[in-house]
C-alpha positions in Angstrom: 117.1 151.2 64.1 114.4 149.9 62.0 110.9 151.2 61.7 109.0 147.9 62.0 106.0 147.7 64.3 106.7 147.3 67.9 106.4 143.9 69.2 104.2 143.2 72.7 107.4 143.1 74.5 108.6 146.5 73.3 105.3 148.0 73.4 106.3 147.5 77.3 109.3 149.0 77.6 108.3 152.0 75.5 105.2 152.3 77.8 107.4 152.4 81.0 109.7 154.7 79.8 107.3 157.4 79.1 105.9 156.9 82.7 109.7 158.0 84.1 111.6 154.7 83.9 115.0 156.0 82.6 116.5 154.3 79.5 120.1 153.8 81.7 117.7 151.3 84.1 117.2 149.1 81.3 118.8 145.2 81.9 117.5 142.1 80.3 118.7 138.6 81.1 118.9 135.1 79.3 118.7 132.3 82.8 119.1 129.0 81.2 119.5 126.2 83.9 122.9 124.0 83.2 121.1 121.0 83.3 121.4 120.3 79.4 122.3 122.1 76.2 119.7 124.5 74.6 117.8 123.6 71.7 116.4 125.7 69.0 113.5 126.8 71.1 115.9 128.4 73.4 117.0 131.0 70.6 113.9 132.7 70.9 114.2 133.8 74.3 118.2 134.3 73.2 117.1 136.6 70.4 114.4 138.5 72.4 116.5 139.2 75.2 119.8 140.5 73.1 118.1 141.9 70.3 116.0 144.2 73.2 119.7 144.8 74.2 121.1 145.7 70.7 117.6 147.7 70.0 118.3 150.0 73.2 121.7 149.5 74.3 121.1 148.0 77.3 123.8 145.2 78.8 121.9 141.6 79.1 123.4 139.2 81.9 123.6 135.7 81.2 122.9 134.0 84.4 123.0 130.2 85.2 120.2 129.5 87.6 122.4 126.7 89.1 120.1 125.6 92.2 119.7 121.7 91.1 123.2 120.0 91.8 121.9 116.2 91.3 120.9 117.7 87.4 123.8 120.4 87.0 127.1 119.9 85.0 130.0 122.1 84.4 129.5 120.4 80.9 126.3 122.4 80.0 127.5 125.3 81.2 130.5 125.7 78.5 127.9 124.2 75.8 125.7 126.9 76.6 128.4 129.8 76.7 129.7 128.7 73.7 126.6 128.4 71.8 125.5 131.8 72.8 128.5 133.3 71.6 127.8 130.6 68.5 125.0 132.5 67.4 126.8 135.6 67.4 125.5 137.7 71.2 127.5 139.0 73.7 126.3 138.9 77.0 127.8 142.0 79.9 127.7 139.7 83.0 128.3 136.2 83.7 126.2 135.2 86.7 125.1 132.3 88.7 122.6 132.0 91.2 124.7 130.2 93.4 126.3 133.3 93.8 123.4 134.9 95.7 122.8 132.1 98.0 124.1 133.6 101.0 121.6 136.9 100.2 119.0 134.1 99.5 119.4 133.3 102.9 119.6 135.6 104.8 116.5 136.9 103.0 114.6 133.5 104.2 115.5 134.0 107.6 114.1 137.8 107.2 110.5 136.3 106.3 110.8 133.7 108.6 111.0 136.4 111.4 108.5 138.3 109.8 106.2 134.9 110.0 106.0 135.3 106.1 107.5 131.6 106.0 107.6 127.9 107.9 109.5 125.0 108.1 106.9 121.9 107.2 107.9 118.7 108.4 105.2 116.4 106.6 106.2 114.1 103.6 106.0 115.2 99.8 103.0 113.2 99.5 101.2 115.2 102.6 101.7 118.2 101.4 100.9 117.5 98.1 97.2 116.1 99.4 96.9 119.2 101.2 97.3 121.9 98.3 94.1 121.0 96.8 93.0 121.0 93.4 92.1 124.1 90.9 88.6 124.2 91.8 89.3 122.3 95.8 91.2 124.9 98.2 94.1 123.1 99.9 94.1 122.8 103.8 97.1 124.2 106.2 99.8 122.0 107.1 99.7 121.0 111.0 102.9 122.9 111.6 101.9 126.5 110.0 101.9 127.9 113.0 105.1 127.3 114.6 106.8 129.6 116.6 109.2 132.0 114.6 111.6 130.4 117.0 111.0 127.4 116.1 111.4 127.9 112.5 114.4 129.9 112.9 116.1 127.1 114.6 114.8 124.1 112.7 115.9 126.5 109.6 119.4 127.1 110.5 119.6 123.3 111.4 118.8 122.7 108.0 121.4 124.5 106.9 123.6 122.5 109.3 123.0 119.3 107.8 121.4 118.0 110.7 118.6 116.5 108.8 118.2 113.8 106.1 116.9 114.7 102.8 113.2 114.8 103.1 112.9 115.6 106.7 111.9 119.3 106.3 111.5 122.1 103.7 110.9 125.7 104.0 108.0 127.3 102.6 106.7 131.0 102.2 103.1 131.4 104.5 100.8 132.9 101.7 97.2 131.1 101.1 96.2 127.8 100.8 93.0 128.8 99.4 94.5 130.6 97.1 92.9 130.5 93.6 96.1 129.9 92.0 97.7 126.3 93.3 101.5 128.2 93.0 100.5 130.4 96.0 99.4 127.9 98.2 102.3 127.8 101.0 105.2 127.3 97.7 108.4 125.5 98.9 111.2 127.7 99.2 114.1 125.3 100.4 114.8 121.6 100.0 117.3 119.6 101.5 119.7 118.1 99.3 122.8 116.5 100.3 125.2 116.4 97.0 127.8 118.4 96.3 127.7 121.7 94.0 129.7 122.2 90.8 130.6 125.8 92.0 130.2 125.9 95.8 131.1 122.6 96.5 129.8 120.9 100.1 129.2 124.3 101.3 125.3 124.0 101.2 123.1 121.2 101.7 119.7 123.4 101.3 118.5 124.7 98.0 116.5 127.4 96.9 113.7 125.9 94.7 113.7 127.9 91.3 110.2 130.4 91.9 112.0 131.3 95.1 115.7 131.9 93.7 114.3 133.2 89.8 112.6 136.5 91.1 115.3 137.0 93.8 117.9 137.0 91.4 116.3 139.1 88.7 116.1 141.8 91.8 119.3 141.3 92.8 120.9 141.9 89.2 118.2 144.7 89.1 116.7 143.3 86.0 114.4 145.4 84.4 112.6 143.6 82.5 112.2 139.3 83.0 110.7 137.8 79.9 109.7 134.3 80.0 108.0 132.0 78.4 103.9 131.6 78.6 104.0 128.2 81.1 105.5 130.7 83.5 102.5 133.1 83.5 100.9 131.6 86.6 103.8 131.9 87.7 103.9 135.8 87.9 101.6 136.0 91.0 103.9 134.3 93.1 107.2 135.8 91.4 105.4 139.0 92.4 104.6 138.0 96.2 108.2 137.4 96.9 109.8 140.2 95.3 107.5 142.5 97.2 107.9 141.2 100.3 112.0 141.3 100.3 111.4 144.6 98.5 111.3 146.6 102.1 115.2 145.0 103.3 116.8 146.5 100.5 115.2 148.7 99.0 117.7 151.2 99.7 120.6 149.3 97.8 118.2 147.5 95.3 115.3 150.5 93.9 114.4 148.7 90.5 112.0 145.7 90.9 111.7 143.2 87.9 108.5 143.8 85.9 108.2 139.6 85.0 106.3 139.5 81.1 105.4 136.1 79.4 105.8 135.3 75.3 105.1 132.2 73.2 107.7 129.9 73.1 108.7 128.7 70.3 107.6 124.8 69.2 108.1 123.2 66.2 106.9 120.1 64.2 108.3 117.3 64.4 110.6 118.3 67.4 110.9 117.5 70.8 111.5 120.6 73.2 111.8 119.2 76.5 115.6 118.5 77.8 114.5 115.5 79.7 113.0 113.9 77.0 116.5 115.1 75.2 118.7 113.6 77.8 116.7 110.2 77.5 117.8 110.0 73.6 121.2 110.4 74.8 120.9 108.4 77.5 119.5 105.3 75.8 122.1 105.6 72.8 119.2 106.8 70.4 121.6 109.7 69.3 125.6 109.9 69.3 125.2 112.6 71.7 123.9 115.8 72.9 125.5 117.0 69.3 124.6 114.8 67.3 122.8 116.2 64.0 119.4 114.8 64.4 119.2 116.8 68.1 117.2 120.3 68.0 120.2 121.1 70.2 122.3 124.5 69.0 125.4 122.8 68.8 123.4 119.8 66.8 122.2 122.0 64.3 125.8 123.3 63.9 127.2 120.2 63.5 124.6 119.4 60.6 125.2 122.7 59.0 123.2 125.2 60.2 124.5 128.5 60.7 123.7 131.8 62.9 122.4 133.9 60.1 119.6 131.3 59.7 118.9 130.6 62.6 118.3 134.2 63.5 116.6 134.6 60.1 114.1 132.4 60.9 114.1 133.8 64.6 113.3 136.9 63.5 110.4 135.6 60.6 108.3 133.8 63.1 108.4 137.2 65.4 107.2 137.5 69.2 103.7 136.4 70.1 101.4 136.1 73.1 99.8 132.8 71.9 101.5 129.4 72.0 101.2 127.9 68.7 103.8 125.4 66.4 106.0 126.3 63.5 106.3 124.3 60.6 110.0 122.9 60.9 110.4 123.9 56.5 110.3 127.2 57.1 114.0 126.7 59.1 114.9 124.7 56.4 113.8 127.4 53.9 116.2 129.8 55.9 119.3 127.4 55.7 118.4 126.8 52.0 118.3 130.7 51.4 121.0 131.6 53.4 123.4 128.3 51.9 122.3 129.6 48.2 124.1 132.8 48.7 127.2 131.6 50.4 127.8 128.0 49.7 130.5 126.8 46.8 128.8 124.0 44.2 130.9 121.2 43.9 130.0 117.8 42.2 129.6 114.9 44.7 127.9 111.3 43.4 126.5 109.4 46.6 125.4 106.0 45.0 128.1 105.8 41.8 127.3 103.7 38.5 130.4 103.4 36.4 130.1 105.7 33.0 132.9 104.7 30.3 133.2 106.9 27.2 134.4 104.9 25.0 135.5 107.4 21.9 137.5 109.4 24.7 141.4 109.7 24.5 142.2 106.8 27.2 145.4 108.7 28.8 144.1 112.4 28.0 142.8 115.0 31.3 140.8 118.3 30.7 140.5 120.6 33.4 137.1 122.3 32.9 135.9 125.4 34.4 133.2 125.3 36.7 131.7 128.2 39.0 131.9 128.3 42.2 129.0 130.1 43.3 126.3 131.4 40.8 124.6 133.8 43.6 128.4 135.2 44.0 130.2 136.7 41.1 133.3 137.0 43.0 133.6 133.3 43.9 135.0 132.6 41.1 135.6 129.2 39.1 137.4 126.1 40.1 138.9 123.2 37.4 137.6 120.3 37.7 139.1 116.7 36.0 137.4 115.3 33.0 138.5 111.7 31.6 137.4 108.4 30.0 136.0 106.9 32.9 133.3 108.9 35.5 130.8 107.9 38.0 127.0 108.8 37.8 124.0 108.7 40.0 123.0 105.5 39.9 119.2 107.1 39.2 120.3 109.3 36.3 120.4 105.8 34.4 118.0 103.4 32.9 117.7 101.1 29.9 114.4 102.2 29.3 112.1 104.9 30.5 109.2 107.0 29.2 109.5 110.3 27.7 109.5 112.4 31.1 112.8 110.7 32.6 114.9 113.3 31.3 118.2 111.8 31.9 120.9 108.8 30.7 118.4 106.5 28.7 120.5 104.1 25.9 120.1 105.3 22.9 119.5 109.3 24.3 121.7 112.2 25.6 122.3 114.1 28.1 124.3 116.5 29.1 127.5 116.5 31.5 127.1 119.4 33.6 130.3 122.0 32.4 131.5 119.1 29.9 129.9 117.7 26.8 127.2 115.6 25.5 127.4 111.8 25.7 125.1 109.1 24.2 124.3 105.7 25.9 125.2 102.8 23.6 125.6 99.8 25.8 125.6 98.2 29.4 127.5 95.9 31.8 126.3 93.4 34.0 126.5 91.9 36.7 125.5 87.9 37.8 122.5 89.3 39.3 121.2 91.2 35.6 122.4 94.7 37.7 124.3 96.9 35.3 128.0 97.9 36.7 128.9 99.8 33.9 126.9 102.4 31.1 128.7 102.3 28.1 128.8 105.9 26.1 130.1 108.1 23.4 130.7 111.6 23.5 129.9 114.6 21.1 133.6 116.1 20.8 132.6 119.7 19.4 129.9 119.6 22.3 132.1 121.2 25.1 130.0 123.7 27.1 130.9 127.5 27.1 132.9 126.5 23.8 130.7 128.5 21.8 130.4 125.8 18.9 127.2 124.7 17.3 127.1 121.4 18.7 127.6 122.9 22.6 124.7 124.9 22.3 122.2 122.4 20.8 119.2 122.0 23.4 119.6 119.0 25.7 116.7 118.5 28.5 119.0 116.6 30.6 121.9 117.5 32.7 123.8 114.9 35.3 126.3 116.2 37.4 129.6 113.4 37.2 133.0 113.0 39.0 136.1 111.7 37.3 136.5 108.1 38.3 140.5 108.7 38.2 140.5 111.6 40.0 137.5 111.5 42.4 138.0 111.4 46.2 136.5 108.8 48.3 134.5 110.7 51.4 131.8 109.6 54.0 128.3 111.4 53.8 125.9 111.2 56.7 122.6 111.4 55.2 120.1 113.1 58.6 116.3 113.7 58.0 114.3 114.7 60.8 114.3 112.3 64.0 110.8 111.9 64.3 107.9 111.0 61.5 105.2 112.5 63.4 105.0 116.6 63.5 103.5 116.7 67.3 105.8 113.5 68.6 105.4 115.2 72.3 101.8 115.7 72.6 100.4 112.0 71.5 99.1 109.5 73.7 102.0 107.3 73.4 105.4 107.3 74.4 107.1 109.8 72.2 109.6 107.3 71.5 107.1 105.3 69.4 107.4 108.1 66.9 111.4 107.7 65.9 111.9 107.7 62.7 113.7 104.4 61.6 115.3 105.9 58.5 117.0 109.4 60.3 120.2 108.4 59.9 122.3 106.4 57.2 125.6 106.8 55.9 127.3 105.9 52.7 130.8 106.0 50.7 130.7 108.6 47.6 132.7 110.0 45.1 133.6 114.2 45.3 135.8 116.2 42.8 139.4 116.6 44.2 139.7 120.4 44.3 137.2 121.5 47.2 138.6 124.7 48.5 138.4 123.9 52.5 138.4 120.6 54.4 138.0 122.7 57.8 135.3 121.8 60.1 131.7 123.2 59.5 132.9 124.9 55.9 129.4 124.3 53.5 128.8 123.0 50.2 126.2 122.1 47.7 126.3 119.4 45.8 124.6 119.9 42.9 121.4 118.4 42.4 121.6 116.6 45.9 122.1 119.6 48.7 123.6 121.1 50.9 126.3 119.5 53.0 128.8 120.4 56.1 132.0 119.2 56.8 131.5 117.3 60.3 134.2 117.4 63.1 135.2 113.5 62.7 136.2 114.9 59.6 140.3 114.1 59.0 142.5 115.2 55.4 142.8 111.6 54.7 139.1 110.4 55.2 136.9 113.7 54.6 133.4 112.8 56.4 130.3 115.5 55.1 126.7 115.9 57.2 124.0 116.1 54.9 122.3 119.8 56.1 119.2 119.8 54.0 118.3 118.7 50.3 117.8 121.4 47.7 113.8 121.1 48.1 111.2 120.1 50.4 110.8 116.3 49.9 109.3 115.5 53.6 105.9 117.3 52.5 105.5 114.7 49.2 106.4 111.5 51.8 103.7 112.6 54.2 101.3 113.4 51.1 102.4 109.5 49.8 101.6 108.3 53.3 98.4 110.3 53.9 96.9 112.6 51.4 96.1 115.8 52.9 96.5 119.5 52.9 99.9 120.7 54.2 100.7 123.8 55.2 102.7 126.2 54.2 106.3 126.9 55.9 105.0 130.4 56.7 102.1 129.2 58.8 101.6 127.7 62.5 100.0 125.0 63.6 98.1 126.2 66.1 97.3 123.6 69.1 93.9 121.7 69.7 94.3 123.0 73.2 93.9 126.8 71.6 91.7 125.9 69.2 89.1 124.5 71.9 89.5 127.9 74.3 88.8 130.2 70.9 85.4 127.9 69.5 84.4 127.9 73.1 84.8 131.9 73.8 82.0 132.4 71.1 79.7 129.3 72.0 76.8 130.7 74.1 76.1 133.0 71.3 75.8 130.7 68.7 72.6 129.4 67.8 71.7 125.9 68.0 72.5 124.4 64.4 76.0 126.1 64.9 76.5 125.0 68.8 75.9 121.2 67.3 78.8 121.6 64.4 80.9 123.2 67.0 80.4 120.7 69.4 81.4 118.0 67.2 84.6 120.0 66.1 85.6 120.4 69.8 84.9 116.7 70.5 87.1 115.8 67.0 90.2 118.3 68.9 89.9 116.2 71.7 91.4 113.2 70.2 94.6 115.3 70.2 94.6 116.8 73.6 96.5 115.4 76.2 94.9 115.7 80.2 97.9 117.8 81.3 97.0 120.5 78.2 93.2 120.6 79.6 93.3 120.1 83.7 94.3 123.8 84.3 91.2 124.9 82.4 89.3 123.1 85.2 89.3 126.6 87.3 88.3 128.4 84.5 86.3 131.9 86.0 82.6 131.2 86.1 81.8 133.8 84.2 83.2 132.4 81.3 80.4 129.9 80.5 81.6 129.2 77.3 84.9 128.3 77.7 84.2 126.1 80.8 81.6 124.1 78.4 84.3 123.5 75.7 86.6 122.1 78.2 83.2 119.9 79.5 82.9 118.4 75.8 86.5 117.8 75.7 87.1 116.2 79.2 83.7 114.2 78.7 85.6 112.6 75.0 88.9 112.3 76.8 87.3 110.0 79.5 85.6 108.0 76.7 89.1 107.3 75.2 90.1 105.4 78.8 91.6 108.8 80.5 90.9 107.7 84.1 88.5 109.4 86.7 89.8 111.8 89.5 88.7 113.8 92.5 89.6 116.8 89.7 87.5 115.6 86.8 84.6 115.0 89.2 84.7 118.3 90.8 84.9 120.0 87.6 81.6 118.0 86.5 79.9 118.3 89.3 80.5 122.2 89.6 79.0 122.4 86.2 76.1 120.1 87.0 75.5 122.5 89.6 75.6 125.9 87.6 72.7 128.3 87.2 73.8 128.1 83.3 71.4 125.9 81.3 73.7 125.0 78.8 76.6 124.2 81.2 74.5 122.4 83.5 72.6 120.5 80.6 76.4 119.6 78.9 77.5 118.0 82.2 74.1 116.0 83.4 74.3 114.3 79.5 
């Protein structure tokens, strides 16, 4: 065990377990849903919930919270295993919700006859007009008060499948003037009539997911639920129901679920959400749910990634209470630091130009030691095939060039990396004035490692080469990053707009013959281009490598070419405009007036980069907080400027403020 600072999270733990809870009650959870594959923001909660495992040794369940069967698959739920066990955790128990429907149940009929829930026959759209808004309280549903007799038997005709989807749901009797809209009469059950990929046709009511969550933490006796911030309103209600089942069996079940909230993890230029995902696979905008683009687990192994950096990077970015996004180069700073160490160098040349030596022995082969891995003394060296005729990057050659293009130029040297010197004398070409071929002559004493006069002489420039004759022909799939803007989710247009035309392209190149693996996923860098991954499509005959990541950062000098402007560094997040506004406006009563105005313009600036969603929930901000409430004022006030279109919710929220016994508030809203 380490002696790093305790995270949040374990702060927790340690707290409870010096107020009596014993170390052998200790259980954490992953619950993915199976209705997709995870994506890199799920390895956050992976790593929190195992590595609390490892840190104590306490088992962690993976459970499935199955309880959608129009969005489920069998499919996600062997991606998911296998990407779990991927990344190198090993869960204790393998659990579905689905299993605990019959406890769900008979739990719901409990309430029911302890009038702590209803059936509600009204339409979505009723019920939905009766919650309210954050600052309106919603209004009870005409059929609250039915008899628990009723309810019981309109309940167990539910289950029955005597009713059409849509007829009736069930739903816990809490407070519909509750402060927070989630307990406002939630719905526990649904009718659905489609078919289960575990249980079959053996339910046509399901447990919505606040209902079934909670339960199932308790019944697994959980310890500890950790979940991500958007689930923090959520607490309350996961709260109210594991109280109130708490009393039928408590005798069997004595450890309730303490449910704690993190920052999940989002990055630039990424898309989290696994509808939007399944909408790019959908619409044939990827290959698949793999495909290498995808933030998907098993799309970042297909490109290369491995566990190690993944869980490096995991473990850089750490566990925080405040939502914020990660600059996607710092992950590729892991893979880069992790592929130094471990991946064998091998020449490649993606876009060849035809190199003839012309004073070189036409018939005659040297083998040429090269090493495998600098970073690795015991890699070894390889031979690799030297001869008359080699390809070049196409780039390492021009006729002419100025004094800082330090490679082929006629008339100059440069060096072949682990071979000798050659001079360019002449050129080939084409009908089109394109030069097919660089004529050269070679330095014969010049061999490197030779230890002659002429192989040591100082040469700026060295190319890396393949021997035409010898060279193997392979496909490389050449991946940047799917989208060109670094917040593609949180714009005002479709995040589809933002697709980056050039994330995908694909070309025949040359590689040295003696590569030591062919197997799926084995790494390589090819020197002076990146790091690349053998990709499952992959076959002995027609070797197919996905780029991983180049050798250095290139994205940052394309956006500064596009857009001049400061760029962060990997190590930093970008926090959102969202928590930007709530911080300026915790400290804006107190500022005085000069400093009010700047911030006020700075808030109005954020705005531009808000979406409605990100600032509605702020609309039941506490009165007391004066300030905050006025920062979310400015913002709404620039947001329906832009065309964001009036609602009963926006004019409540203004006309509260008009209202308030704050100048300042009341001053911001009347303007």
């Amino acid at each position: 065990m380490t002696n790093n600072p305790l995270n949040f999270i374990e702060q927790i733990i340690e707290e409870d377990l010096s107020k009596g809870l014993s170390r052998s009650d200790l259980r954490f959870r992953f619950p993915p849903e199976p209705n997709g594959y995870l994506h890199i923001g799920h390895t956050k909660a992976i790593g929190i919930s195992f590595g609390l495992g490892k840190k104590y040794g306490a088992p962690v369940n993976l459970r499935f919270d199955d309880t959608n069967p129009t969005k489920e698959d069998q499919e996600y739920v062997d991606a998911i295993k296998k990407d779990i066990s991927w990344l190198g955790y090993q869960w204790d128990k393998e659990c579905y919700s689905s299993d605990y429907f019959y406890q769900l149940f008979d739990w719901a009929l409990q309430l029911i006859k302890d009038d702590k829930a209803y059936v509600d026959s009204q339409s979505s759209t009723l019920m939905a007009e009766q919650k309210g808004t954050p600052t309106q309280t919603g209004t009870n549903s005409p059929f609250r008060n039915r008899t628990v007799e009723e309810n019981l038997l309109l309940f167990k005709q539910m289950r029955a499948g005597k009713f059409k989807a849509g007829a009736h749901v069930l739903r816990a009797k809490i407070d519909m003037k509750h402060p927070n809209m989630l307990m406002r009469d939630p719905i526990m059950y649904r009718i659905i009539h489609a078919p289960h990929q575990r249980t079959g046709d053996e339910w046509c009511i399901y447990p919505m997911y606040d209902w079934t969550h909670g339960e199932s933490d308790y019944i697994e006796q959980i310890s500890h639920s950790l979940c991500s911030l958007e689930f923090k309103p959520h607490r309350e209600l996961y709260d109210w129901f594991k109280s109130a089942v708490y009393g039928y069996s408590k005798k069997t079940l004595h450890l309730q679920p303490k449910q704690r909230e993190f920052a999940r993890l989002n990055l630039s230029y990424t898309i989290m959400s696994k509808r939007k995902l399944l909408t790019l696979v959908e619409k044939g905008i990827v290959s698949g749910w793999d495909d290498p683009r995808m933030p998907t687990i098993s799309g970042f192994r297909r490109r290369g990634y491995t566990p190690k950096a993944i869980k490096k990077f995991i473990e850089i970015i750490g566990v925080a209470k405040r939502d914020n996004i990660i600059d996607v180069s710092l992950l590729e700073f892991c893979i880069r630091e992790d592929l130094n160490t471990t991946a064998y160098r091998v020449m490649a040349v993606l876009d060849p130009i035809k190199v003839i030596i012309d004073n070189y022995p036409e018939d005659k082969t040297e083998w040429l030691d090269s090493d495998n891995n600098p970073e690795d003394k015991t890699s070894g060296t390889r031979k690799t095939p030297f001869s008359k005729t080699i390809f070049i990057e196409r780039e390492d050659f021009k006729e002419e060039a100025t004094a800082k293009y330090f490679r082929l130029v006629t008339g100059k040297e440069v060096r072949l990396k682990n071979a000798y010197i050659i001079k360019a004398e002449s050129v080939e070409k084409d009908d089109n004035g394109e030069v097919q071929v660089v004529h050269c002559t070679y330095d014969t004493k010049s061999l490197s490692g030779s230890g002659t006069k002429a192989s040591i002489r100082k040469i700026k420039g060295t190319l890396h080469w393949v021997s035409a004759q010898h060279a193997r022909k392979i496909e490389v799939r050449d991946y940047d990053r799917l989208f060109s803007h670094p917040t593609p989710d949180a714009q005002e247009k479709d995040f589809m707009n933002h697709l980056n035309p050039n994330s995908f392209g694909k070309t025949t190149a040359y590689i040295e013959p003696n590569i030591s693996s062919l197997e799926p996923y084995t790494h390589y860098q090819f020197q002076r281009k990146g790091y690349f991954s053998i990709d499952p499509d992959s076959t002995e005959r027609a070797p197919v490598f996905n780029k991983t990541v180049g050798l250095r950062d290139t994205w940052s000098k394309k956006v500064q070419k596009q857009a001049p402007q400061k760029v962060q560094a990997p190590q930093k997040s970008q926090r959102k405009a969202i928590d930007v506004i709530k911080q300026l406006g915790k400290k804006y009563t107190n500022l005085p007036e000069v400093k009010q105005i700047k911030t006020k313009k700075e808030i109005q600036k954020l705005a531009q980069e808000l979406a409605y969603d990100e600032l509605s929930p702020l609309f039941g901000t506490a009165a007391k907080k004066v300030g905050t409430r006025i920062a979310v004022l400015i913002a709404l006030k620039e947001l329906l400027k832009s065309g964001q279109k009036a609602n009963p919710e926006t004019k409540a929220f203004i006309k509260k403020a008009s209202e308030d016994s704050n100048p300042l508030l009341r001053a911001e809203a009347l303007t």
